[in-house]
C-alpha positions in Angstrom: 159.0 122.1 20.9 155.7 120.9 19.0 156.6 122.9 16.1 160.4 121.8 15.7 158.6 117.9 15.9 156.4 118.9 13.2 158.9 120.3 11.3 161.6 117.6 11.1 159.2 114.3 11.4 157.8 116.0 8.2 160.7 114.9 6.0 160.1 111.2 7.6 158.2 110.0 3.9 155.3 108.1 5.8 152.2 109.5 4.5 150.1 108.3 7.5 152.2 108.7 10.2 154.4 111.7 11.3 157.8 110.7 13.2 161.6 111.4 13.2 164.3 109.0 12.0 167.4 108.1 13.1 169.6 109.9 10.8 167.6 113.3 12.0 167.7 112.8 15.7 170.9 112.6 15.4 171.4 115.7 13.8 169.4 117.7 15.8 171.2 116.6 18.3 174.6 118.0 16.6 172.9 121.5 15.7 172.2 122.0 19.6 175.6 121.3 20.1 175.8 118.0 22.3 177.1 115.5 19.7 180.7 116.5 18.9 181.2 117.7 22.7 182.2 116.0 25.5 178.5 115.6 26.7 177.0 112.4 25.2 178.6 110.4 22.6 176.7 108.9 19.6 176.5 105.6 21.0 174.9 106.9 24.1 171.9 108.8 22.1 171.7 105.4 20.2 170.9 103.6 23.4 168.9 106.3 24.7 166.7 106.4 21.6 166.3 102.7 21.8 165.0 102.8 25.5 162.7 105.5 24.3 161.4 103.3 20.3 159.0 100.8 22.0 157.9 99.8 18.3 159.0 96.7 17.3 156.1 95.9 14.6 157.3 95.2 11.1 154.0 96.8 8.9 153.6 99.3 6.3 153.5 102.3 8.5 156.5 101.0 10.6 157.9 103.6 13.0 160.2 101.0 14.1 163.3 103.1 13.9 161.6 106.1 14.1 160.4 108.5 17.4 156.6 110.0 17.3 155.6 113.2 18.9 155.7 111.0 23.1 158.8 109.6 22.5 160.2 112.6 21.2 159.2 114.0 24.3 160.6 111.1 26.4 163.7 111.7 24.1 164.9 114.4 25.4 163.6 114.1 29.3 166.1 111.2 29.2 169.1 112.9 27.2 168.5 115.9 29.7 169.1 113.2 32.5 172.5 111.6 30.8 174.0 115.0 30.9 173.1 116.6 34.3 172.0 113.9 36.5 174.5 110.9 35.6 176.7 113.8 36.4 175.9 114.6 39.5 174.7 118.3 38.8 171.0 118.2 39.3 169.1 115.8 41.6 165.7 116.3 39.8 164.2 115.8 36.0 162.7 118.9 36.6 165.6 120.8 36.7 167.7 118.8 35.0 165.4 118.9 31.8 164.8 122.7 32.5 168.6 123.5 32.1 168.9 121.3 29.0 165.8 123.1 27.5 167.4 126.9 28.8 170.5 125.8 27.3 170.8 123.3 24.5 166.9 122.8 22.9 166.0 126.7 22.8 168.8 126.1 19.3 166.5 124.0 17.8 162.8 125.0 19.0 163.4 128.8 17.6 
């Protein structure tokens, strides 16, 4: 998971600080297959990522609309939760966030 951070929040242009934008979250999201299926919509990531951004600053290394390596994290713990336990299927983050990582992440981490 640490890797596939590094690898996308390298395209993010800040020199100083490493993070993902928008436009990328969204696509990873899409490569592990849960935009464009009935899981989450786009909308719902959108409010999810917001939730997760607590940057608000306006400064030359803003990260306001941008995730670091914690929020990535927090990212997808709270995705994971959308999809199985808004649903009804798990009960727990822990497994919850396991079967999102099993089934969805492992597409993006390898």
């Amino acid at each position: 998971m640490k890797n596939c951070y590094k690898h996308y929040s390298s395209f993010s242009g800040l020199e100083k600080l490493w993070a993902i934008g928008i436009n990328l979250i969204t696509e990873m999201f899409t490569v592990m297959g849960i935009i464009g299926t009935k899981l989450i919509t786009i909308s719902a990531l959108d409010i999810e990522l917001g939730k997760t951004n607590y940057n608000t600053d306006k400064e030359a290394i803003n990260s306001k609309s941008m995730i670091i390596w914690y929020e990535f994290m927090e990212l997808m713990v709270r995705i994971s939760q959308q999809i199985y336990m808004s649903t009804k299927i798990h009960d727990s983050f822990l497994a919850s966030t396991k079967e999102f990582y099993e089934k969805y992440a492992l597409k993006l981490f390898n």
